[in-house]
N, C-alpha and C positions, 0 to 999 in steps of 0.2 A: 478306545475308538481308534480307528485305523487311520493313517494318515491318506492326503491324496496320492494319486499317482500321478507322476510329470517326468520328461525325458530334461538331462542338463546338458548340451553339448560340452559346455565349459571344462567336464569331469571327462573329459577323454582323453587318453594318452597322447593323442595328437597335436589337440588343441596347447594342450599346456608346455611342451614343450616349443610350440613357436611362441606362447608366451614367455618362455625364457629368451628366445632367441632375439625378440624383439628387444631384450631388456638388455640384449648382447652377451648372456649368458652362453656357453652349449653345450646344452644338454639333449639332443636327439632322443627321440622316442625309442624306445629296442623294437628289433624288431618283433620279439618274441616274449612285450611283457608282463614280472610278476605285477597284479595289480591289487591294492584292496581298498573298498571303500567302507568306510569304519561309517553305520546309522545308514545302510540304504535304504529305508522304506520299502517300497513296493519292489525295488531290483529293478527299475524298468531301462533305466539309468546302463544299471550294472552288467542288466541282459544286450541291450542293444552294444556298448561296447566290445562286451565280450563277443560276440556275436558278429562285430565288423573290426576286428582283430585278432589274430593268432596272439596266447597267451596263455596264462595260467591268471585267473579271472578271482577272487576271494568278497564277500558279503557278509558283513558283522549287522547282528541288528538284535535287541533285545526283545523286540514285540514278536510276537509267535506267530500272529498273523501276519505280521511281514515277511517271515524268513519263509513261512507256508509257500502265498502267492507268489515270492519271489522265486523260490524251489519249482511252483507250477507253470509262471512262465517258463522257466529254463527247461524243465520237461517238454513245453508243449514246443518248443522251436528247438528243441535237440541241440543246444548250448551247452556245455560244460561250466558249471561252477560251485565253487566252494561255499556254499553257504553252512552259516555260523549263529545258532542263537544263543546270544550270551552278552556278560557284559563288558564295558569296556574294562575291566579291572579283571576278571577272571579271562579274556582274549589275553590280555599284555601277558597273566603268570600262565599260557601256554610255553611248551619248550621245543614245538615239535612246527615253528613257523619258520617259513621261510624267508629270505629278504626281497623287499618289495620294493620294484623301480618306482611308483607310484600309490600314494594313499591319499584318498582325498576322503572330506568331511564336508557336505551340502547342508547347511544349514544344520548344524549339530551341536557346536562350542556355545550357541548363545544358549540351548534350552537341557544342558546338562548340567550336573552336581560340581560342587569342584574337587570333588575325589574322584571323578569321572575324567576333566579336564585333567588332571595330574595322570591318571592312566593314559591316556592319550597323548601326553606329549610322552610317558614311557615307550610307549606304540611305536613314535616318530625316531624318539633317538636310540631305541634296540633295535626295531624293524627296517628302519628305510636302508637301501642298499646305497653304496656309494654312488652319486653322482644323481640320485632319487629327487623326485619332484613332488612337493605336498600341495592340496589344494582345500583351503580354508575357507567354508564363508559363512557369514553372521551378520545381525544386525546390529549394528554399532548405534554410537555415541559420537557427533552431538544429535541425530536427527530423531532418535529416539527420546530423546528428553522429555517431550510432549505426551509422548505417548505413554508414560510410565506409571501416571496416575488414573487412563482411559482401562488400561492392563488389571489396577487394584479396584477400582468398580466391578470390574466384570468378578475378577476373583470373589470380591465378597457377594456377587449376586448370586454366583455359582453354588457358594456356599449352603446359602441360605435355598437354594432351591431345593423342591425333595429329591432323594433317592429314586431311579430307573434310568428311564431314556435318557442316553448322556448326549443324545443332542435336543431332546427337550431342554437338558440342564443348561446347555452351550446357551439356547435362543432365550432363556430366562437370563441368563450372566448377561448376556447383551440388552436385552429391554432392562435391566436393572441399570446398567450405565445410560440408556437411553433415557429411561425418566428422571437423571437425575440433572440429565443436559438441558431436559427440556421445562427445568424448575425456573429457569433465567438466575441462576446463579452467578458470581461475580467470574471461579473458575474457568469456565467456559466460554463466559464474556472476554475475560482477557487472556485467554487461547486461544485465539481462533485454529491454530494448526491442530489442536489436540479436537477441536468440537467437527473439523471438517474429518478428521480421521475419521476418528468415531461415526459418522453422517459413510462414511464408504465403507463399512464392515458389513452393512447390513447387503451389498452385494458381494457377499463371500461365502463359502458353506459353511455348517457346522465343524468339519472335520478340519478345514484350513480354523479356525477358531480356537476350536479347542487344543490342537498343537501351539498355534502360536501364543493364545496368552495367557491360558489355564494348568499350564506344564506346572506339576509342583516345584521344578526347580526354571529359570526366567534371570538369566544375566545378560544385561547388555552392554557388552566392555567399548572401552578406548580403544584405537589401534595401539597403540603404544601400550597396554596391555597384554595383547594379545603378540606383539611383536617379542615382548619380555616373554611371557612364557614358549612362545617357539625358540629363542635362544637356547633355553632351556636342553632342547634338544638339536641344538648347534643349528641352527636354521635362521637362513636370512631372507630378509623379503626383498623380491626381484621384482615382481610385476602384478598390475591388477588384470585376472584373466576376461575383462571388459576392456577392450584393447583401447577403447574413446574412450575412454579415464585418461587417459594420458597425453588426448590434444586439450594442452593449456588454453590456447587461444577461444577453444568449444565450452570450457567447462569453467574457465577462471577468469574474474575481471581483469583489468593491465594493472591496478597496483597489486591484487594475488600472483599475478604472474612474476614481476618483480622481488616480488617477497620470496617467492620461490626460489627464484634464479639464484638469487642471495645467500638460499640454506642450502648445507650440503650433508648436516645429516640426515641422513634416511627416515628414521625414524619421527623427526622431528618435520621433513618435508610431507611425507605420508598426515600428517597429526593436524599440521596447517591447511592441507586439500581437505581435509575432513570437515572444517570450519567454514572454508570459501563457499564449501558444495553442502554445507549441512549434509553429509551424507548419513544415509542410515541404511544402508546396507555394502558390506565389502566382500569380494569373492577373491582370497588373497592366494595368491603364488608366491610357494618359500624353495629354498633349496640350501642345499649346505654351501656355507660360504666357497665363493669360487672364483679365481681370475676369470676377467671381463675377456671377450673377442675386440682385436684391433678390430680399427675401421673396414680394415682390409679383409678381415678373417670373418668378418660379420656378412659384410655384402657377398663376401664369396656360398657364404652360409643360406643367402638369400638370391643367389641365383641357382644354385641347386637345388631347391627348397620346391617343391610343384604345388599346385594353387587349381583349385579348380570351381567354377561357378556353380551356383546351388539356386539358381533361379531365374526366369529369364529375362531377356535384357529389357524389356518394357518395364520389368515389377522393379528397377533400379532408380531411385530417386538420389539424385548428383545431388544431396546435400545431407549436412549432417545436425541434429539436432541436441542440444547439450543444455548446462546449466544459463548458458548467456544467452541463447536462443537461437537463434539458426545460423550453421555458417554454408554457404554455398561452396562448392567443391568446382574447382576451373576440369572443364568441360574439358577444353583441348590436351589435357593430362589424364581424364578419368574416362572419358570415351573409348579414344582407344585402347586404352588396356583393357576394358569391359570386351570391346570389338573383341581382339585378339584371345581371349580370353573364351570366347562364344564362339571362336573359329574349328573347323572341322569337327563339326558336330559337338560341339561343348569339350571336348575331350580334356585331360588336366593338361596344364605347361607350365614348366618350369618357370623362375624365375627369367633365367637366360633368355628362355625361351620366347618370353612377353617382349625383354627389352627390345630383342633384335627382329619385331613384327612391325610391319607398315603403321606408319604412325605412333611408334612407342621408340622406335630406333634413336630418333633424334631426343628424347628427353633425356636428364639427366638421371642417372641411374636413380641416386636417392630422392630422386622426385616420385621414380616408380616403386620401392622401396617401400615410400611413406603411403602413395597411393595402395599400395596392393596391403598393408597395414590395416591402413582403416576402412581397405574393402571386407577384408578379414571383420574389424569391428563392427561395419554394420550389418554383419550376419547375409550377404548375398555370396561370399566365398569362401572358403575352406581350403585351410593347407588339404594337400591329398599326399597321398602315401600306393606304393605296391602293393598286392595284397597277394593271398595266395586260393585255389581253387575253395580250399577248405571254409575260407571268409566267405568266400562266395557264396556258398550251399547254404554257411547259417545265416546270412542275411535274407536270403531268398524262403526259409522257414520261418523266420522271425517277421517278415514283410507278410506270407500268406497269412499271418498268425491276426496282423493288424488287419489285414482286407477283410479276412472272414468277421473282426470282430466288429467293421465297417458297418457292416449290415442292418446293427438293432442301434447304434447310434456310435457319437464320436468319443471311443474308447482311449484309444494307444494315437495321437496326432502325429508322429514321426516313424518315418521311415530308414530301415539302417544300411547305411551304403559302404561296402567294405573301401572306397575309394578315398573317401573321408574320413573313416576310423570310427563312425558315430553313425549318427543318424539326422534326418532332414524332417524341416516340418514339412507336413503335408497336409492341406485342408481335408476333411472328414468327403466333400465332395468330388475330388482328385482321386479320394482311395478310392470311390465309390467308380471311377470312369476307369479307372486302373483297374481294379477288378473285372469290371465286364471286359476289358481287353484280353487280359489273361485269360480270359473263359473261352476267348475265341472270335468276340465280337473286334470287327475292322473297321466300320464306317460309321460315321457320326449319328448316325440313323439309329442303328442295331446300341450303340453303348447307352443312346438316350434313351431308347427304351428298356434298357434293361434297370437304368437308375429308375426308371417312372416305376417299376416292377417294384423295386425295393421302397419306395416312395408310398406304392398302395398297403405294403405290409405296416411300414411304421405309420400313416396317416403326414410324413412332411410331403409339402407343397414347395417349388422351385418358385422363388420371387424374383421382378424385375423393375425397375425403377420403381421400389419400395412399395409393388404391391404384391402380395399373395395371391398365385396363380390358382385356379380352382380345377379348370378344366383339365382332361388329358391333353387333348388338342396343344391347348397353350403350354401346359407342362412341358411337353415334348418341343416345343416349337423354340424354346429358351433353352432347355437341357443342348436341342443341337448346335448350337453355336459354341457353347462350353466344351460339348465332346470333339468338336473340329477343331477348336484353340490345344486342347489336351493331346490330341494327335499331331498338331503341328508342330506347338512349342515343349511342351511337360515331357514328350514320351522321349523325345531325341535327348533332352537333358536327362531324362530317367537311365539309357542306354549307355551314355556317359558317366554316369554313378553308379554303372552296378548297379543298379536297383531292377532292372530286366534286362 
């Protein structure tokens, strides 16, 4: 059974390197880099990277329908890349690889063998080139503990169901842990976090199912596991590519916080967050041990560094929400750099460039620093980068590739912007206004009818204060106000991404 497909911005050569930098590592992105992600799935990940970066682009995957679709996107948006169907044990005893500034692993370490995991850290410490950035993530321990017995239900339901449709098999694995929850057993009584999971599976697909907890192999490590076998291949952990991991104050009580301050091993400070936060999942950033950036060398890092908006200023909610629960973000610091930020047509700015903007002049540097951090964390900005014409063409193949596929419903949700290095979400409705624009439609009029056109072929209806519109009339009468918001605010930020 095929896995989903889903875009990770996290896995881009961009993003990860300002997650070292943040951690005051530096490691800059190349401009031109090797990359390989070891378990890509669908490639969709793989394609939009490669696609909004100049590089040499690589995709290991053992399922054959993965490395297929992945091959056929890359075909269809005239991408280049190395795709590889094979295992992680027969990749490693290649002799004919190259060294890779970048190898990242999406969800891979928890649901392989550990003669798999041993190949892979061979991967890390023969393949990665000097000064190389790995990106790790899995579902950890402790917040999976609950879940580990919901996991062995299913398995043995799985079991016991008959042989064919192995997403018949998945929805029997799950009714088999369902009827056992709902025997009023003592289990379940006293788990609630294990009976409320279980209680949320059943909005999920077969296909997220059956990868997640039917894999014949199902480890869910410690960090301090998984930190031990990346030594292995000389790699240390610098930073979580979730940039709000790292506001204490968002995510940690004041005695976690304390206890933190306190610990100065790494390993053991990473092991303690893991407990305060119950976490159960970490998307980790390693890199080979390396001298920190002074103070000095850090913010200079972070004023050359450009930053560009990925949404408009309306869709910005000035606060942050964490493990403790909300922390409100001060206004007179986060505005204006938002402001400035949205100035001349969205376009990117440096670091430098923000501080010395009306209203951001006067703050203190690492006020904006920390601000432009956790703008990055809550996903409305993006480091940006130069790109070159070549980025440009395959992002603008790879974007017609998701418009067209816009049409019969919401396939590919992002769109790839060589400005960013990656790709931006886009609601399936956006693609659908962006399309008709590209085709030539200008006014709010001409784009709403054209969605109402695609609207008659699939049978959706435009809803508005949570009712489903029936008529054309009214269809169109909500559509125009969306396609005039799209022309005002999307398109100009779209212009400014490389995206048109």
């Amino acid at each position: 059974m095929e896995y989903t497909a889903g875009y990770y911005h996290e896995l881009g050569p961009a993003h990860l390197a300002f997650c070292a930098l943040v951690a005051g590592i530096d490691r800059p992105a190349p401009a031109q880099p090797v990359y390989l992600e070891l378990g890509m799935g669908q490639g969709v990940s793989l394609a939009a990277h490669a696609a909004a970066n100049d590089g040499d682009f690589w995709g290991v995957d053992l399922n054959p329908a993965h490395v297929a679709n992945a091959r056929a996107l890359a075909e269809a948006v005239a991408t280049p890349l190395t795709l590889v169907e094979a295992s992680f044990a027969d990749f490693a005893a290649r002799t004919d690889l190259p060294l890779f500034d970048v190898i990242t692993l999406h969800g891979v370490w928890s649901w392989v063998s550990d003669a798999s995991r041993r190949s892979i850290v061979e991967i890390l410490r023969d393949r990665l080139a000097p000064g190389g950035v790995v990106y790790v993530s899995y579902n950890c321990q402790p917040g999976w503990a609950s879940r580990g017995p919901v996991r062995h239900l299913m398995k043995l339901g799985h079991a016991a169901s008959p042989p064919g449709d192995p997403e018949a098999r998945v929805r029997s694995a799950l009714a088999f842990a369902e009827e056992v929850a709902a025997a009023d057993g003592r289990f379940f009584a006293d788990n609630r976090p294990a009976a409320s999971h279980l209680a949320s599976l059943r909005k999920t697909t077969p296909q997220y199912l059956g990868h997640e907890y039917l894999n014949a192999d199902w480890h869910i490590p410690w960090f301090s596991d998984v930190a031990e076998a990346m030594a292995g291949a000389d790699l240390a952990f610098v930073s979580s590519a979730r940039l709000l991991d790292r506001v204490n104050a968002l995510q940690l009580p004041p005695a976690g916080v304390a206890l933190m301050d306190r610990e100065t091993d790494p390993v053991r400070r990473e092991s303690i967050r893991d407990f305060l936060v119950n976490q159960q999942f970490r998307p980790d950033v390693f890199v080979r041990p390396a001298p920190r950036l002074s103070d000095a060398d850090r913010t200079a890092r972070f004023e050359a560094q450009a930053f560009g908006l990925i949404c408009g200023l309306d869709e910005i909610d000035f606060q942050l929400t964490g493990a403790q629960g909300d922390l409100l973000l001060p206004e007179a610091t986060y505005r204006p750099i938002a402001l400035a930020l949205a100035a001349d047509g969205f376009v990117a700015k440096t670091g430098a460039e923000v501080m010395a903007a009306p209203g951001v002049s006067s703050l203190r540097r690492g006020d904006v620093i920390a601000a432009l951090i956790n703008l990055v964390g809550m996903g409305v900005v993006r480091p940006a980068q130069p790109f070159s014409t070549e980025a440009r063409h395959r992002c603008d193949a790879y974007n017609r590739l998701v418009l067209d596929r816009a049409l019969t419903g919401p396939h590919l949700m992002h769109l790839a912007s060589p400005v960013t290095g990656g790709a931006v979400l886009t609601p399936r409705s956006t693609q659908l206004f962006l399309r008709a624009w590209t085709a030539g439609d200008r006014t709010p009029q001409a784009i709403a009818r054209s969605v109402w056109t695609v609207f008659q072929t699939t049978g959706e209806r435009a809803v508005a204060r949570g009712q489903t519109l029936t008529s054309e009339d009214d269809n169109l009468d909500a559509l125009g106000p969306m396609a005039q918001r799209f022309l005002d605010q999307t398109l100009p930020l779209f212009r400014a991404l490389a995206i048109v």
